[in-house]
Each structure stands twice: as structure tokens, then as C-alpha cells.
KELUMFI-209418 format. One record per residue (C-alpha): x, y, z; residue number from 0; residue in three letters. Coordinates in Angstrom, 1 decimal, decimal comma. Each point is the difference from the previous one (the first is absolute). Example, Ala and Ser with C-alpha at 12.3 -4.5 7.8 and 13.67 -1.06 7.14 Angstrom:
<rs>
[r [12,3 -4,5 7,8] 0 Ala]
[r [1,4 3,4 -0,7] 1 Ser]
</rs>
This chain:
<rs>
[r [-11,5 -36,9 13,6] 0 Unk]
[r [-0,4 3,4 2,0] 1 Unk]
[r [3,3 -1,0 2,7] 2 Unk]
[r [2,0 -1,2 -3,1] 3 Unk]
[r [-0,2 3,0 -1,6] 4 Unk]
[r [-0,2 2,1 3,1] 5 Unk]
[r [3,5 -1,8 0,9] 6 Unk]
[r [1,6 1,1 -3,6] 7 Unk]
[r [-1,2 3,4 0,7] 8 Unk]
[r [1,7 0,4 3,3] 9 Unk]
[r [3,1 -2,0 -1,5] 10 Unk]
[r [0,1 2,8 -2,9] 11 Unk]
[r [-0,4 2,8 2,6] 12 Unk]
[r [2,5 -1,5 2,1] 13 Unk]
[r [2,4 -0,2 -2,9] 14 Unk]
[r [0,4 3,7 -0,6] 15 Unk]
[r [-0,9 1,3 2,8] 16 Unk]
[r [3,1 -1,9 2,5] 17 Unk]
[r [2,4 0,6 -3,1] 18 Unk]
[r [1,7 3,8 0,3] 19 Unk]
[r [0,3 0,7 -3,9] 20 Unk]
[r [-3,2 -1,1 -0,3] 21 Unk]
[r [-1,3 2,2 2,2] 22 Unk]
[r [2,1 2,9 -1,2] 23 Unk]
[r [-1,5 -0,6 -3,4] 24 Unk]
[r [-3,9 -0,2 0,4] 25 Unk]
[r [-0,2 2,9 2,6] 26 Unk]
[r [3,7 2,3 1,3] 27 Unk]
[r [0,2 0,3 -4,2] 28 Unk]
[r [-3,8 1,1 -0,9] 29 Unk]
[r [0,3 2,6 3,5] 30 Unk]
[r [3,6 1,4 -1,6] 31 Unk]
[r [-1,8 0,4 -3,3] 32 Unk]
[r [-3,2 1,9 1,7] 33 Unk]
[r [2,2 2,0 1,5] 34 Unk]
[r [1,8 1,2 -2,8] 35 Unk]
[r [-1,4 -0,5 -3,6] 36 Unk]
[r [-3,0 2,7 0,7] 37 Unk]
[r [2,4 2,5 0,6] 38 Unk]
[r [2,6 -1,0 -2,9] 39 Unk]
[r [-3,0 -0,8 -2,4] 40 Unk]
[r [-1,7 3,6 -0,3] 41 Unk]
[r [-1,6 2,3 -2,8] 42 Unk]
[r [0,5 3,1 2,0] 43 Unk]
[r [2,8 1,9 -1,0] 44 Unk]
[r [2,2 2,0 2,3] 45 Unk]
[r [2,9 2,4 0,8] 46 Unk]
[r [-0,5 0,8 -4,0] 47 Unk]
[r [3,3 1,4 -0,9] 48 Unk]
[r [-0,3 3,4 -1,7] 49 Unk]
[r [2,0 2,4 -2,0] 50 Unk]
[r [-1,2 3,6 -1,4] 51 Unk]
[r [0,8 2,9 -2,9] 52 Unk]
[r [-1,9 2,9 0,9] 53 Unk]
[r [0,3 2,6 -2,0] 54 Unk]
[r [-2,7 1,7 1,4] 55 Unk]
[r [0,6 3,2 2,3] 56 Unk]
[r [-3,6 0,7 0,9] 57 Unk]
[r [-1,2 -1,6 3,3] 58 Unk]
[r [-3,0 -2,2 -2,0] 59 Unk]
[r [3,2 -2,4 -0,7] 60 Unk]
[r [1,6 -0,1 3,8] 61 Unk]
[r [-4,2 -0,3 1,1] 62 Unk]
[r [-0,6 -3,1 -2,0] 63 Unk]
[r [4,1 -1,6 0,9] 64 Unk]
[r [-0,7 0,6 3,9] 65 Unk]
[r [-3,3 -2,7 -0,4] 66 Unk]
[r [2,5 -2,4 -1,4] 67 Unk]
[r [2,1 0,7 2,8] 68 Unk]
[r [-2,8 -0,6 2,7] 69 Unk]
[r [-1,5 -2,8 -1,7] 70 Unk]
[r [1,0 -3,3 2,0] 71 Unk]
[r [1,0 -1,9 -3,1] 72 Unk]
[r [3,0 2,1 -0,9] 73 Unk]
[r [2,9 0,5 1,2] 74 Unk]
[r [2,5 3,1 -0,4] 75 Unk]
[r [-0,4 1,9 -3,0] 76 Unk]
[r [3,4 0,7 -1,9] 77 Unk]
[r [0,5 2,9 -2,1] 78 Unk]
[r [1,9 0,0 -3,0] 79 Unk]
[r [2,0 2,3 -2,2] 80 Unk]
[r [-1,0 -0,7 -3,4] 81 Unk]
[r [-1,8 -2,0 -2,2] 82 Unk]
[r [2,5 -2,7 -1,0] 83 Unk]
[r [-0,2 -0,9 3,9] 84 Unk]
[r [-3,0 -2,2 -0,3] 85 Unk]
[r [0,8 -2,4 -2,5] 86 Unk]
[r [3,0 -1,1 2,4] 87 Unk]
[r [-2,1 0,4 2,7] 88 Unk]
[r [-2,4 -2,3 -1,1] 89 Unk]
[r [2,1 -2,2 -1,8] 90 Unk]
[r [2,5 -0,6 2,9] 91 Unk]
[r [-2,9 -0,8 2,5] 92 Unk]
[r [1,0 2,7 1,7] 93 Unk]
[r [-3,8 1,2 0,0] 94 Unk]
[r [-3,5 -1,5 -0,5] 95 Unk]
[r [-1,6 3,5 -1,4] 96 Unk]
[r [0,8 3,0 -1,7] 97 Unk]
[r [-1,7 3,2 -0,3] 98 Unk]
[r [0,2 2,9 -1,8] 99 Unk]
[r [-1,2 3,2 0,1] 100 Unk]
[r [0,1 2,5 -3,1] 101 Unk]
[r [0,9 4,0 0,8] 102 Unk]
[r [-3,4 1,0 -0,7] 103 Unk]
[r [-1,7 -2,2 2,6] 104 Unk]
[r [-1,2 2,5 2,1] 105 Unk]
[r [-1,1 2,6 -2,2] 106 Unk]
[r [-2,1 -2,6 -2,1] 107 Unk]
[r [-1,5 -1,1 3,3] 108 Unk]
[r [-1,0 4,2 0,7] 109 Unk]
[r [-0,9 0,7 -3,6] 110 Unk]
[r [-2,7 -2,9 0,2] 111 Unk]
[r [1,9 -1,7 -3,2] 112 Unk]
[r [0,9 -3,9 0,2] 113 Unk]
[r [3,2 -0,6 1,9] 114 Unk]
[r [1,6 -2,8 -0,3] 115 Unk]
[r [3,2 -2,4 1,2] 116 Unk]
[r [1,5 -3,0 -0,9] 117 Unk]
[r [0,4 -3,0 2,3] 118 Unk]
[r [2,5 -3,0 -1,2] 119 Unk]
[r [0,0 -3,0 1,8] 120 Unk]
[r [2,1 -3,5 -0,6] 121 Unk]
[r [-2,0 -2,4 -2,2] 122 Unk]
[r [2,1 -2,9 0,5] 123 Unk]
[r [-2,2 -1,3 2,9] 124 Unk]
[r [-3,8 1,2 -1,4] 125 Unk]
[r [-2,0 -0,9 3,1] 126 Unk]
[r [2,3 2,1 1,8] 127 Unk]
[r [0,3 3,1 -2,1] 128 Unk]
[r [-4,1 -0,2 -0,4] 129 Unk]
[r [-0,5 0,3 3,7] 130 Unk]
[r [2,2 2,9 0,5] 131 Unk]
[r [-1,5 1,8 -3,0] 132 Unk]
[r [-3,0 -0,4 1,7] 133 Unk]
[r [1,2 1,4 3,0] 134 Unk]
[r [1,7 2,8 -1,8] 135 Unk]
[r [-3,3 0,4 -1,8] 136 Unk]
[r [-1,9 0,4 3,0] 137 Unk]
[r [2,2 2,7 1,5] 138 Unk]
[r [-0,5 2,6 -3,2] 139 Unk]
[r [-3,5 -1,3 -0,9] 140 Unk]
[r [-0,6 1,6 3,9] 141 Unk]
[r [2,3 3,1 -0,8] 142 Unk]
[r [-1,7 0,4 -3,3] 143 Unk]
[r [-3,4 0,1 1,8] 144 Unk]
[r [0,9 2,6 2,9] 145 Unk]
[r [2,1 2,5 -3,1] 146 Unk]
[r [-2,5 -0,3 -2,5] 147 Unk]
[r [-3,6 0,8 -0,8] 148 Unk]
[r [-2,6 -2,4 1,6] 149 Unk]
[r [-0,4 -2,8 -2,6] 150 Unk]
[r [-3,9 -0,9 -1,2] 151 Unk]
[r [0,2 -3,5 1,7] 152 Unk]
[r [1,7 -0,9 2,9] 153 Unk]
[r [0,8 -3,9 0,0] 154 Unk]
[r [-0,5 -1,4 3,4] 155 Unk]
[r [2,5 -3,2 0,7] 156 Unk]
[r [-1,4 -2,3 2,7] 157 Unk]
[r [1,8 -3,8 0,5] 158 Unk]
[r [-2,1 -2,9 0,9] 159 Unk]
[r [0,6 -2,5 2,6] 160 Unk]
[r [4,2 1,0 0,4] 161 Unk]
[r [-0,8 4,3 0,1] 162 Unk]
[r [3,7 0,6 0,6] 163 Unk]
[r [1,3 -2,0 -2,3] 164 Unk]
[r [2,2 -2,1 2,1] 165 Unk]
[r [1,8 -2,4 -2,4] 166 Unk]
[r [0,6 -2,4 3,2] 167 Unk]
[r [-3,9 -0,2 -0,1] 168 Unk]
[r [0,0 -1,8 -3,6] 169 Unk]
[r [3,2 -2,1 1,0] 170 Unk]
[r [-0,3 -1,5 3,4] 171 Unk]
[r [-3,8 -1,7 -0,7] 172 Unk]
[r [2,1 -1,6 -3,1] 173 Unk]
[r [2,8 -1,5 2,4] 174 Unk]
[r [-2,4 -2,3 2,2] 175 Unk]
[r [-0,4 -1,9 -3,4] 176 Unk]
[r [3,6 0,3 -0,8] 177 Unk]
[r [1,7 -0,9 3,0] 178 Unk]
[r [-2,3 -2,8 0,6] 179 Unk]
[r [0,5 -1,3 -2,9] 180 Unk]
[r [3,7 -0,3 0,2] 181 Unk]
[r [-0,5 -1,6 3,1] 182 Unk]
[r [-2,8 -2,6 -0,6] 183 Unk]
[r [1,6 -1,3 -2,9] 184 Unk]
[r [3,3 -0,5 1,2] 185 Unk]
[r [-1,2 -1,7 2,7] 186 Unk]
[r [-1,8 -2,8 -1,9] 187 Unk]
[r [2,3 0,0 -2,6] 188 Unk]
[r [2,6 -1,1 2,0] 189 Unk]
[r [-2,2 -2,4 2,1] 190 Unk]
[r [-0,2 -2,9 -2,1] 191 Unk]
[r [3,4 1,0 -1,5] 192 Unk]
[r [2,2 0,0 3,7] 193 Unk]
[r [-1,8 -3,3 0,3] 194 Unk]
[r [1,3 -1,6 -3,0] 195 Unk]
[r [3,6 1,0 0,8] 196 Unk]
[r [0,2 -1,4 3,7] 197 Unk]
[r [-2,0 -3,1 -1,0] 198 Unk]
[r [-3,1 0,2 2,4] 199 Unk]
[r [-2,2 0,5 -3,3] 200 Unk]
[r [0,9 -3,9 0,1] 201 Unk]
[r [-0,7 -0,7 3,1] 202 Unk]
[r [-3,5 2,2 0,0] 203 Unk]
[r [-1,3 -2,4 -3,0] 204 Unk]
[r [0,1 -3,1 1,8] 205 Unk]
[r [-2,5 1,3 3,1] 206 Unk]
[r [-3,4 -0,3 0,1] 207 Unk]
[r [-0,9 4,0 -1,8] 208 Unk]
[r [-1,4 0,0 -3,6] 209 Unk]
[r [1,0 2,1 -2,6] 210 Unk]
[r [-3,0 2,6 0,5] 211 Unk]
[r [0,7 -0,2 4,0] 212 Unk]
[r [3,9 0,7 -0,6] 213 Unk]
[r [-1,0 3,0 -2,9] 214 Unk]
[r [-2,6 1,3 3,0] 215 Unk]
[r [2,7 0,0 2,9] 216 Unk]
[r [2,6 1,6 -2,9] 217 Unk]
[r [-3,1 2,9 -0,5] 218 Unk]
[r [-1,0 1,1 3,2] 219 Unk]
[r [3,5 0,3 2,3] 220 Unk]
[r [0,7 3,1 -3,7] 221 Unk]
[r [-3,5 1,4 1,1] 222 Unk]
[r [0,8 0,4 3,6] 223 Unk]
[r [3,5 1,7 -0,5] 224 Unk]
[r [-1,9 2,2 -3,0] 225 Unk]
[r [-2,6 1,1 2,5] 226 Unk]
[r [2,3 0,9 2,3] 227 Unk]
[r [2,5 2,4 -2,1] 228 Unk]
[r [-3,1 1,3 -1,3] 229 Unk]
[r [-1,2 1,1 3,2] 230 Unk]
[r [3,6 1,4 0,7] 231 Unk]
[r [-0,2 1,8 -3,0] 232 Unk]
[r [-3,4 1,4 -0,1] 233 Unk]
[r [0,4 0,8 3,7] 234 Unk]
[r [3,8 2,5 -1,2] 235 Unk]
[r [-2,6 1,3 -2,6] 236 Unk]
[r [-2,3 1,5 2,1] 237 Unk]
[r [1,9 1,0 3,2] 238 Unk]
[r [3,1 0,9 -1,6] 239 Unk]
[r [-0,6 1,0 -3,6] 240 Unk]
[r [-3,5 1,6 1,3] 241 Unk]
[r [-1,3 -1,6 -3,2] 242 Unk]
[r [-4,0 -0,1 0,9] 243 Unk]
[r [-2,2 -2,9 0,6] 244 Unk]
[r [-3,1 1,3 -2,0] 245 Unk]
[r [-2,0 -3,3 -1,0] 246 Unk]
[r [-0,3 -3,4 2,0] 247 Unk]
[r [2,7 -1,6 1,3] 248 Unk]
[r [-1,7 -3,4 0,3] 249 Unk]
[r [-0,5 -0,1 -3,9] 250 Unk]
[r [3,8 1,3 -0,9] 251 Unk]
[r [1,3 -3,5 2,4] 252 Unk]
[r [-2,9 -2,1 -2,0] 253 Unk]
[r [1,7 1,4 -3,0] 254 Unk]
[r [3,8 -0,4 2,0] 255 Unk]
[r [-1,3 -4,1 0,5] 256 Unk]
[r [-1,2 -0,4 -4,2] 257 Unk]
[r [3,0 1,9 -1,1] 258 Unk]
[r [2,4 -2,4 2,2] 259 Unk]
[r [-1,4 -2,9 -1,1] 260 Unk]
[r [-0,2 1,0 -3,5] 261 Unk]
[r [4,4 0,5 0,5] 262 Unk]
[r [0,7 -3,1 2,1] 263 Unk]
[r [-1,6 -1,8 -2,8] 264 Unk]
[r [2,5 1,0 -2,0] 265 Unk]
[r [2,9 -0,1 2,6] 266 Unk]
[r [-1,0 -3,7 0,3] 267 Unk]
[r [0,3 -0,3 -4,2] 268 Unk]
[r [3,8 0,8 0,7] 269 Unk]
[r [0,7 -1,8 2,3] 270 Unk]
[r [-1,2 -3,2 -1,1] 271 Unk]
[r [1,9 0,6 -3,4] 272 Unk]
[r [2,9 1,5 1,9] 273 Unk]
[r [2,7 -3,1 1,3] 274 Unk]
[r [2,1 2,1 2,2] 275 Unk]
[r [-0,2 3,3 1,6] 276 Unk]
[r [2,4 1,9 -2,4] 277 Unk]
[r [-2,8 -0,9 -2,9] 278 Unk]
[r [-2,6 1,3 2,5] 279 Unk]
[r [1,0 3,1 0,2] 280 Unk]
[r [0,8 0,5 -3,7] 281 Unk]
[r [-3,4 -1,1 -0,5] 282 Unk]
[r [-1,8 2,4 2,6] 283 Unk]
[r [2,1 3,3 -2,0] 284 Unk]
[r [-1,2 -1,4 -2,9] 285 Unk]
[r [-3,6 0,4 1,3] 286 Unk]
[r [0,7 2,9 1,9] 287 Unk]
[r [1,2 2,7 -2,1] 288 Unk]
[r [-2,6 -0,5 -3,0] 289 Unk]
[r [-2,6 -0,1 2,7] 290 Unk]
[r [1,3 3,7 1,6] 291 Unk]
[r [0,5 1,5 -3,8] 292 Unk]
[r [-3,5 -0,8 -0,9] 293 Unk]
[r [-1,7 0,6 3,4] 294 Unk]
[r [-0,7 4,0 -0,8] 295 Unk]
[r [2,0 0,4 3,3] 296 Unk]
[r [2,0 3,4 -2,1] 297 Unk]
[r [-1,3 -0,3 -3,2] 298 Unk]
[r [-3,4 0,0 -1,2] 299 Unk]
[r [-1,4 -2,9 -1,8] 300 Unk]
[r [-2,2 2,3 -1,9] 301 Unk]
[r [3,5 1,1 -1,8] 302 Unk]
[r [1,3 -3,8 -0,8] 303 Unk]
[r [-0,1 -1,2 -3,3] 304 Unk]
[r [-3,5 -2,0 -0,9] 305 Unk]
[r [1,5 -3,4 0,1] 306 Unk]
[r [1,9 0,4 3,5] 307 Unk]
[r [-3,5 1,4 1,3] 308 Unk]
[r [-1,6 -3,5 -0,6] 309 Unk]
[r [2,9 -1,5 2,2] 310 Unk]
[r [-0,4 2,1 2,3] 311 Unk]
[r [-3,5 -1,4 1,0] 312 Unk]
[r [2,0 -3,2 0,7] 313 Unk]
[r [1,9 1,7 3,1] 314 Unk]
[r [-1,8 -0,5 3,3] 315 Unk]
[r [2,2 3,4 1,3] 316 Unk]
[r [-1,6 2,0 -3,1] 317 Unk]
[r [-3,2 -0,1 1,8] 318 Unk]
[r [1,2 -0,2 3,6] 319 Unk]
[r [2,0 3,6 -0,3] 320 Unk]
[r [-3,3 1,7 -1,5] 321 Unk]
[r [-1,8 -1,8 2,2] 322 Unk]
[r [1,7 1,0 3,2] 323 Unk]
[r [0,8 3,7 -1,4] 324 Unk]
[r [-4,4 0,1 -0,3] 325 Unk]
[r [-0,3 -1,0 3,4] 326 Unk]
[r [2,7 2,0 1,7] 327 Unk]
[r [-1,1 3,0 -1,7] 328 Unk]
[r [-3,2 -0,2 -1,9] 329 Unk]
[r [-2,1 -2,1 2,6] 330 Unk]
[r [-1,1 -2,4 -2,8] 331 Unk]
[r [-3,3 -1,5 0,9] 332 Unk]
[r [0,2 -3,7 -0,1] 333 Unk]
[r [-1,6 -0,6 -3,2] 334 Unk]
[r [3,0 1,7 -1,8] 335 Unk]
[r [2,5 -1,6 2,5] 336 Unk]
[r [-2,0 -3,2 -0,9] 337 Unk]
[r [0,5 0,6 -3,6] 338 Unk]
[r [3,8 0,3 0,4] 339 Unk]
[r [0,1 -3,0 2,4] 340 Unk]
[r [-1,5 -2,7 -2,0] 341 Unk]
[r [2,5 0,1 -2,7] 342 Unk]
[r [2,7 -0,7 2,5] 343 Unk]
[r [-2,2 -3,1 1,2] 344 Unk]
[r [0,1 -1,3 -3,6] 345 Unk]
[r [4,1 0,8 -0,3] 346 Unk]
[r [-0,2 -1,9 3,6] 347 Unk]
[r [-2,2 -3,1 -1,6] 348 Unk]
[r [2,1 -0,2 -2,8] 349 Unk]
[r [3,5 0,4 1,8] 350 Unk]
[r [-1,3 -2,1 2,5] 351 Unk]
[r [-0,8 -3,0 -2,2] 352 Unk]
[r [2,7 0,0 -2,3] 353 Unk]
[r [2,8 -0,3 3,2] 354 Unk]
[r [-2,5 -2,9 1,3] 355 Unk]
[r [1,0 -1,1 -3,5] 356 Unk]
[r [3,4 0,3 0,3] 357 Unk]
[r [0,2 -1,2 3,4] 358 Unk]
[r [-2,2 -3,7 -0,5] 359 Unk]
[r [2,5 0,0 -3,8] 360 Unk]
[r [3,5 0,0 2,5] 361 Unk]
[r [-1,4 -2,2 2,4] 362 Unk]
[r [-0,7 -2,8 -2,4] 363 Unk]
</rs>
């Protein structure tokens, strides 16, 4: 039984590994996408585009536009003539933020009274304009502190586990899940599938190999290629990225091995439903893109409607992107990565059995 399956196995590997667009596919495409989705993919905001109406002749005004100026997420700050200028501005995209600063900026700021100015941003994307009013913020909340009386509290802001707030941080852990899982389940999904269509499924039912021997060498060859992009990928992460390897890295591959399984399951789902290739790969979108919405990968589940919560706890990446996130840069002891692991086993026990399903229902 062992060299049966052993022989499948090789014959798998064989199959995509001597075939150039299969090749390209489960590893040049993953590398391409490593290389490039971090730095397209990214919270920070920069080179903020700014326009300004001072009105201001003091030198409270020029103080607080020259830390704008010297702060590395903005870029040139434009002056403008009059008021009517920042409506276009800001409505042509011509700039990100407006400020502006009353005449009686300065001599507010001296007579101890409140001073105030205005800052208008474009709302049209909101995750955008919140993170450069925070940065904005940040800038006059530390003006405000150095011009004004010395408040009762001071609040001390301290980051755990990412101190610079490096967005890359929170988005390259979530890739190795991602990419993997692109990767994984196109592979079996087109195994069964590319079989069907150049008639060796045929010749594959009349030897010797059992259903469970045939699901077996179908399983393992989409483990092997898994576990190698993930070591690819978590390897960029660290050396390249500088993302940092905090907790063990012998419990995020256990988890890499359950989470794998837990996708070639369904992978194998496809592609024993699937009757050419063309209905494999409509299948493996199908699967993909719900599975990325609902991962938390950019959005937090916590802000999901109730009911798509509950499916959520159906989707083996939901738990691998916190999971690996924890490790990465939490160092999760293994009971919590334990308690994120086994629900992935039972996805993988449930995936597993319903493509064994499948597979024993198209063979007879």
C-alpha cells in the first residue's frame, strides 16, 4: 500500500513540477506577489498632499506649518490666496489636506486664550482621511503642548508588540496564509480535474490503488508544494520585510501542516465535482475570494455583521491569519496557538471526509 501511494505521490509531483506553467503558477507567481502586494497593500499614508490659508502674520502660525513641513509624511506645503481655494483644492484631488489658520492665531497663542484652526480633509476614502487626521492631530496636539500651559495629565502612548507602527508588520504575517492558500488549492483543484480532461483518470481506476490510497497520493504531493512556498514566504518575511520571529517557529509549521490540510480538503471537494479545468478554476475563485473577505486579513471580524461572524468560524484562513499574526508578533504560547489550531483540524476532518466523499461517489 505504502509504494502505491508513494508512486502516485511522485507521479503528482512529477506532473507539476516538469510542466513550465505549472511551475510558474505554484511558486514564480506567489514570489511576484511577495514581492509586491506588501508594499502596494499598506495603511501608512504618505507624501500627504497639502494646501494652506494662513491668515496669520505672527510667527506661532509659520512655527506650527514648518513641523508639517519636516514631518516625513507630507509633502510640499502650498499656499493659497483665498478661501474659495480649498474647496477646489480638495475637490479636484489636487490635495489630501487643508489647513487654515485664522489672523489671530498668534496672538491667542501669547494671550494664553484658546487658538484654534481648521483642518479639512477628503472623506470619500474614510480610512484614509482618519489616518491623516491623525497625523495632522499629532503634529498640533505636540505644538499645543510646547505653546501652552503644562496640562494636569500627560497621556503616555506606548505600542505593544509592532512600537512603530509598521503597517507591513500587520500585513505580511497575513500573506503566508494568503498566498498559500491560492497556491494549495489550485494545485489540487486542478489535479483530479487535468486528469479527467486527458483521460488518465481512466486509466488510474483500473490499477491496483483504492480510493483512500488515490485521495492520500492526491493530499500529500499539495502538502509538499504548501510547505515549500511557505518556507519561501516566511523566509521574505523575516529577511526582507524584517518582520520578527517572536514565538516558536516549530508550532507556526504544525499550524502551516493543519491549516494545509484543512485547504486541500477542500481543493480536493473541487476537483472531484469539477469535469474540466476551466470549472476548476471557477470553482477555486469561488472558494477563494469569500475565504480572503472573511479571513480579517484588512477588516476586523469584530466589525462584520453577527451572522457573517458565525461563517467566519467555518474558514480555516480566519484562524490561520490570527494565528500566525500571534506568533510572529505576540509569541503566543502553545496553548493559545493550540486553541487556534484545533479548529483548523476539525475544518481539515470535515473537508477531508466530505472530498473522500466525493471522490469514492465519481468513482462508482
Amino acid at each position: 500500500m505504502l509504494r502505491r501511494i508513494l508512486a502516485l505521490i511522485v507521479k503528482e509531483l512529477l506532473a507539476v513540477l516538469t510542466d513550465r506553467k505549472s511551475r510558474a503558477v505554484v511558486f514564480l507567481i506567489p514570489v511576484i506577489q511577495m514581492a509586491v502586494f506588501p508594499y502596494a497593500a499598506t495603511f501608512d499614508v504618505e507624501d500627504i498632499h497639502t494646501v494652506v490659508w494662513n491668515l496669520d502674520e505672527g510667527s506661532a502660525g509659520r512655527d506650527l506649518l514648518s513641523r508639517f513641513a519636516a514631518a516625513r509624511s507630507f509633502g510640499e506645503i502650498a499656499p493659497l490666496e483665498g478661501q474659495q481655494g480649498i474647496a477646489e483644492a480638495i475637490s479636484t484631488r489636487q490635495a489630501d489636506l487643508a489647513i487654515q489658520i485664522g489672523q489671530d492665531f498668534s496672538a491667542d497663542l501669547a494671550a494664553g486664550r484658546p487658538a484654534t484652526i481648521q483642518l479639512i480633509v477628503d472623506g470619500s476614502n474614510s480610512n484614509t482621511a482618519l489616518i491623516i487626521v491623525n497625523y495632522a492631530l499629532d503634529i498640533v496636539s505636540r505644538f499645543a503642548d510646547e505653546h501652552g500651559p503644562a496640562p494636569p495629565a500627560v497621556i503616555v502612548e506606548r505600542a505593544f508588540y509592532n512600537p512603530n507602527l509598521d503597517s507591513q508588520w500587520f500585513i505580511v504575517p497575513g500573506l503566508l496564509g494568503i498566498l498559500t492558500l491560492i497556491a494549495a488549492l489550485a494545485t489540487t483543484a486542478f489535479s483530479v480535474a487535468r486528469e479527467k480532461e486527458t483521460g488518465t483518470f481512466q486509466q488510474l481506476l483500473v490499477t491496483p490503488l483504492r480510493p483512500v490510497e488515490i485521495l492520500i497520493g492526491k493530499t500529500v504531493p499539495g502538502l509538499l508544494i504548501g510547505l515549500a512556498q511557505g518556507a519561501i514566504i516566511l523566509a521574505a518575511t523575516r529577511f526582507w520585510y524584517g518582520v520578527p520571529m517572536t514565538g516558536s517557529l516549530v508550532l507556526l509549521v504544525f499550524a502551516l501542516v493543519v491549516f494545509l490540510t484543512s485547504v486541500i480538503g477542500i481543493g480536493l471537494a473541487v476537483s472531484s465535482i469539477a469535469r474540466t479545468q476551466q470549472q476548476a478554476l471557477f470553482g477555486a475563485f469561488l472558494v477563494n475570494v469569500p475565504m480572503v473577505i472573511l479571513s480579517g486579513f484588512a477588516t476586523p471580524i469584530e466589525n462584520m455583521p453577527g451572522w457573517i461572524q458565525v461563517l467566519t468560524l467555518a474558514n480555516p484562513l480566519r484562524w490561520f491569519v490570527e494565528l500566525t499574526r500571534g506568533v510572529m508578533l505576540k509569541d503566543l504560547p502553545a496553548d493559545a496557538v493550540l486553541a487556534l489550531t484545533w479548529p483548523m483540524a476539525v475544518i481539515a476532518v470535515v473537508t477531508l471526509t466530505t472530498a473522500a466523499w466525493l471522490f469514492r461517489r465519481r468513482l462508482y
